[in-house]
C-alpha positions in Angstrom: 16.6 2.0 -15.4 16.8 6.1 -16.4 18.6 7.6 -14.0 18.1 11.1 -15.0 16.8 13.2 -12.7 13.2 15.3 -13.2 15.3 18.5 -13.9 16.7 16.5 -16.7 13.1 15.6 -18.3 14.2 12.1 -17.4 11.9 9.7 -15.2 9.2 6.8 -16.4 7.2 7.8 -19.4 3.3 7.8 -18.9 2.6 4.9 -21.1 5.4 2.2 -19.2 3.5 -0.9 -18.4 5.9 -1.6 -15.3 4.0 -4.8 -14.4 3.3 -6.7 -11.4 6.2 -7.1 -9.1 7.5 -9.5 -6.2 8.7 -8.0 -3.0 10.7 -10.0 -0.2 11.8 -8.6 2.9 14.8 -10.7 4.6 15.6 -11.2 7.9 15.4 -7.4 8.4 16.8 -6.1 11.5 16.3 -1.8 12.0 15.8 0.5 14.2 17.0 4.5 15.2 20.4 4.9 16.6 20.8 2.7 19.0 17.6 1.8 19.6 16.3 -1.5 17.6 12.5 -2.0 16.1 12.8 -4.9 14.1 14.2 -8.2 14.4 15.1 -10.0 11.8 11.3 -9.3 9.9 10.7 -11.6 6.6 7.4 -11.0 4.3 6.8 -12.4 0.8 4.1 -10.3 -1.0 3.4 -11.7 -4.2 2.9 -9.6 -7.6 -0.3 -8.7 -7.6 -1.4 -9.3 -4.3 -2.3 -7.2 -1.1 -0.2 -8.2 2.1 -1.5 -6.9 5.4 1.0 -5.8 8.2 -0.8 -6.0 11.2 -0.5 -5.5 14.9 -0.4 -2.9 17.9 1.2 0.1 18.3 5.1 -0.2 18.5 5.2 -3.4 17.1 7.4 -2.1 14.0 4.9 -1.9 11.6 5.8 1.7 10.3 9.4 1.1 10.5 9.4 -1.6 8.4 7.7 0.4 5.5 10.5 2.7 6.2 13.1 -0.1 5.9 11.9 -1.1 2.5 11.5 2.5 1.5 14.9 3.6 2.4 13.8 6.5 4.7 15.8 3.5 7.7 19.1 1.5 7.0 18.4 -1.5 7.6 21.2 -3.1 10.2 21.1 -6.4 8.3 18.8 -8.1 5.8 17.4 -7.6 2.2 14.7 -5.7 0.4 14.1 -7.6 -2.9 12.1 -6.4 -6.0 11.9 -8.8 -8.1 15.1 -10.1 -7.4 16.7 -6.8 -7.0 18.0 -5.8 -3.3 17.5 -2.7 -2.5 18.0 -2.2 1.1 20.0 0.6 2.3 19.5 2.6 -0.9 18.5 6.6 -0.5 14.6 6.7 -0.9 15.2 8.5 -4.3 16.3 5.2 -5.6 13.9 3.0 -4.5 10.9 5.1 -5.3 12.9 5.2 -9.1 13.1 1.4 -9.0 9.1 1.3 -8.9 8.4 1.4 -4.5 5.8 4.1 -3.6 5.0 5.0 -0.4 1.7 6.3 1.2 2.8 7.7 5.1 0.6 7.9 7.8 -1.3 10.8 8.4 -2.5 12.1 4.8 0.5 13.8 3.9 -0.9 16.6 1.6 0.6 19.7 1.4 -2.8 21.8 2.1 -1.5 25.1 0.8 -1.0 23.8 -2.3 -3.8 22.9 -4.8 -5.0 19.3 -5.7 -3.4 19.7 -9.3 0.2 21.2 -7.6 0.2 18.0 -5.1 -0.2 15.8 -7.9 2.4 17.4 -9.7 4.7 16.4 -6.7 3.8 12.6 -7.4 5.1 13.6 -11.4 8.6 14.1 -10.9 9.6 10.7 -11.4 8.3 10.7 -14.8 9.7 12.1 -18.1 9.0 15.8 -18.2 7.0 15.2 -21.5 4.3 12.8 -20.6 3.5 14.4 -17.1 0.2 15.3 -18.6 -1.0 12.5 -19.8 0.1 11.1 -16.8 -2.1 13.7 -14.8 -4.8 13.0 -17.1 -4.8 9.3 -16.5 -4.8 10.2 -12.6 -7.9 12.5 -13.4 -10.1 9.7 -15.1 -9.5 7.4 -12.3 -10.2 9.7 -9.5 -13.0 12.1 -10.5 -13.2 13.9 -7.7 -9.7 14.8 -7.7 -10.4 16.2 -11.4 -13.4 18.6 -9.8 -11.1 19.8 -6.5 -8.0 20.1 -9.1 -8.1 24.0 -8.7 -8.8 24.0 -4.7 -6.4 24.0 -2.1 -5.9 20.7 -0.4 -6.3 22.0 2.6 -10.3 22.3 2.1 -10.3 18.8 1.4 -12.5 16.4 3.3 -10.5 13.5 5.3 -11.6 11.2 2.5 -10.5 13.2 -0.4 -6.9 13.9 1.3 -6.7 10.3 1.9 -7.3 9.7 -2.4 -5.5 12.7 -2.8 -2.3 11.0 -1.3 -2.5 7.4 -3.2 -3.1 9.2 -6.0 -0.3 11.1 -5.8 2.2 8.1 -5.2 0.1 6.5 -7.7 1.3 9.0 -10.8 5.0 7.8 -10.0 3.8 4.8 -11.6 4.8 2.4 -8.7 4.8 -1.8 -9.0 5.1 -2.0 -5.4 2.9 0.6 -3.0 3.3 0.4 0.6 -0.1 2.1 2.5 0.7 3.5 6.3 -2.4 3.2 8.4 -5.5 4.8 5.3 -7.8 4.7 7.4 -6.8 6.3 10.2 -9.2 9.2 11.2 -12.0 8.4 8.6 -15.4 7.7 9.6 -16.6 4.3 8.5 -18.3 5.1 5.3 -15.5 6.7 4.4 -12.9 4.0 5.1 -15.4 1.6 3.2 -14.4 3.7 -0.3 -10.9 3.8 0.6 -10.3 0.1 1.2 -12.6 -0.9 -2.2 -10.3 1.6 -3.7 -7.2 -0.3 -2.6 -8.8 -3.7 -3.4 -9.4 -2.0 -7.3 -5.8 -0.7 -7.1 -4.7 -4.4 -7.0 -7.3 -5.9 -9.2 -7.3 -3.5 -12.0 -3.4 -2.1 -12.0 -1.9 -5.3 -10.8 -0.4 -3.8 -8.0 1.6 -5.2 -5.1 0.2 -4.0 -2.0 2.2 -3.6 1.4 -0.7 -2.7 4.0 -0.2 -1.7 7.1 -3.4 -1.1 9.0 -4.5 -0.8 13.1 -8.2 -1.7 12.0 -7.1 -5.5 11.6 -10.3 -7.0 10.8 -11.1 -4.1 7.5 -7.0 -5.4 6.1 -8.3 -8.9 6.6 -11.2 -8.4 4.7 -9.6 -7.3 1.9 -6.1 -8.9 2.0 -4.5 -11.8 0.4 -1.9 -12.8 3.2 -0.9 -10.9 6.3 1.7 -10.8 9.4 1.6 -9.9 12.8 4.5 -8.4 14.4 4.8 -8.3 18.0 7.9 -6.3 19.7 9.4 -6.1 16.1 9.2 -9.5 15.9 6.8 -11.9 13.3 4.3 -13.9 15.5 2.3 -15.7 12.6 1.9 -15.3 9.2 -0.3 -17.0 7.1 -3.7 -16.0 4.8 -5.3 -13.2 5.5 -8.7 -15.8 6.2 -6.3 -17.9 8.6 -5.7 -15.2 10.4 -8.8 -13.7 10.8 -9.6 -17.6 12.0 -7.7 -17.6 14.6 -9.8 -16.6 17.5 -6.4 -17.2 19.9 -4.5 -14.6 17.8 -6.9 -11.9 17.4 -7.5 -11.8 21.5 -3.7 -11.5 21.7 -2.9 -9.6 19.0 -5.8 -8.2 16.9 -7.8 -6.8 19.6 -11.1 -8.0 17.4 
């Protein structure tokens, strides 16, 4: 793996076919200070695949993401891509070793433009091919192509929403972990950004890490899924088993 930094030109060269990648969380136990989330949390997402996190708020969906990402230390367990554990690394390194992250709340910086945010998401990549890179990003998401010059600020909720995958997305992740996309959209809107996750997977081989409080739209569109409960895994199983389960959803789903 280059471990030149972006000031160096270093980073992954536009045309790197990273391909699909396993991630497995074990037995990971977190939390802040002394205060602990998790619980000794496992998931298996296979390459390729989408894997729904599910359940209420507080039940340590968001600090798990943050457990694989680096952004929390992990008190025990692993974080392996393919093979490779990462827990407890700085978030610099993991998002090098091909983990992107989407957080909640469509993190774009609105005084920037559309093309400056994207640039952001560029770093990682070798100083040369950023534009090809961009370029790429542009053909995929056209609307981001027309709104390149405008600030992200005068985006729609929709269009900050792409505007934030995308922008993990030019890192040139194998693994991408989505915080909560459709929260604040309106449903039409969510409807494009959850067949644009479901294309993300189909047509760039992604692994998918979903983590979503609309539990019956990550069902729809997931592979396999978890519930946590109090930081702790209550079932896990295929996403159409769990949507099955009529005792579960009362309990957990709240659909």
């Amino acid at each position: 793996m280059n471990q030149a930094g972006p000031a160096d030109g270093g980073g992954i060269p536009a045309g790197t076919v990273r391909g699909a990648a396993s991630l497995v969380v074990e037995d990971i136990a977190a939390g802040y200070g002394a205060v602990r989330v998790l619980h000794g949390v496992s998931v298996t997402a296979a390459p390729g695949t989408i894997t729904a996190i599910l359940g209420a708020n507080g039940a340590g969906k968001t600090t798990l993401l943050r457990a694989i990402d680096g952004s929390v230390r992990p008190g025990r367990g692993r974080v392996l891509l393919d093979g490779v554990d990462l827990a407890g690394r700085r978030p610099e390194e993991v998002a090098r070793a091909g983990i992107g992250h989407v957080p909640e709340g469509q993190g774009v910086i609105t005084e920037l433009t559309v093309a400056e945010n994207l640039r952001l998401g560029l770093l990682l990549r070798h100083r040369a091919d950023r534009g090809a890179a961009l370029a790429e990003i542009y053909q995929r998401f056209g609307v981001l192509a027309e709104r390149r010059n405008l600030a992200a600020g005068m985006l729609s909720g929709g269009e900050r929403q792409m505007l934030v995958i995308a922008r993990a997305l030019a890192a040139n992740p194998r693994v991408l972990l989505l915080d909560e996309p459709s929260l604040g959209l309106a449903p039409k809107v969510l409807s494009g950004v959850l067949d644009l996750i479901q294309r993300l997977r189909d047509e760039s081989a992604l692994t998918i890490i979903l983590v979503e409080q609309n539990a019956r739209s990550a069902l729809a569109i997931a592979n396999s899924g978890i519930v946590l409960n109090l930081g702790a895994v209550v079932a896990q199983a295929d996403a159409s088993v769990l949507a099955a389960d009529d005792a579960l959803r009362r309990h957990y789903l709240g659909f």
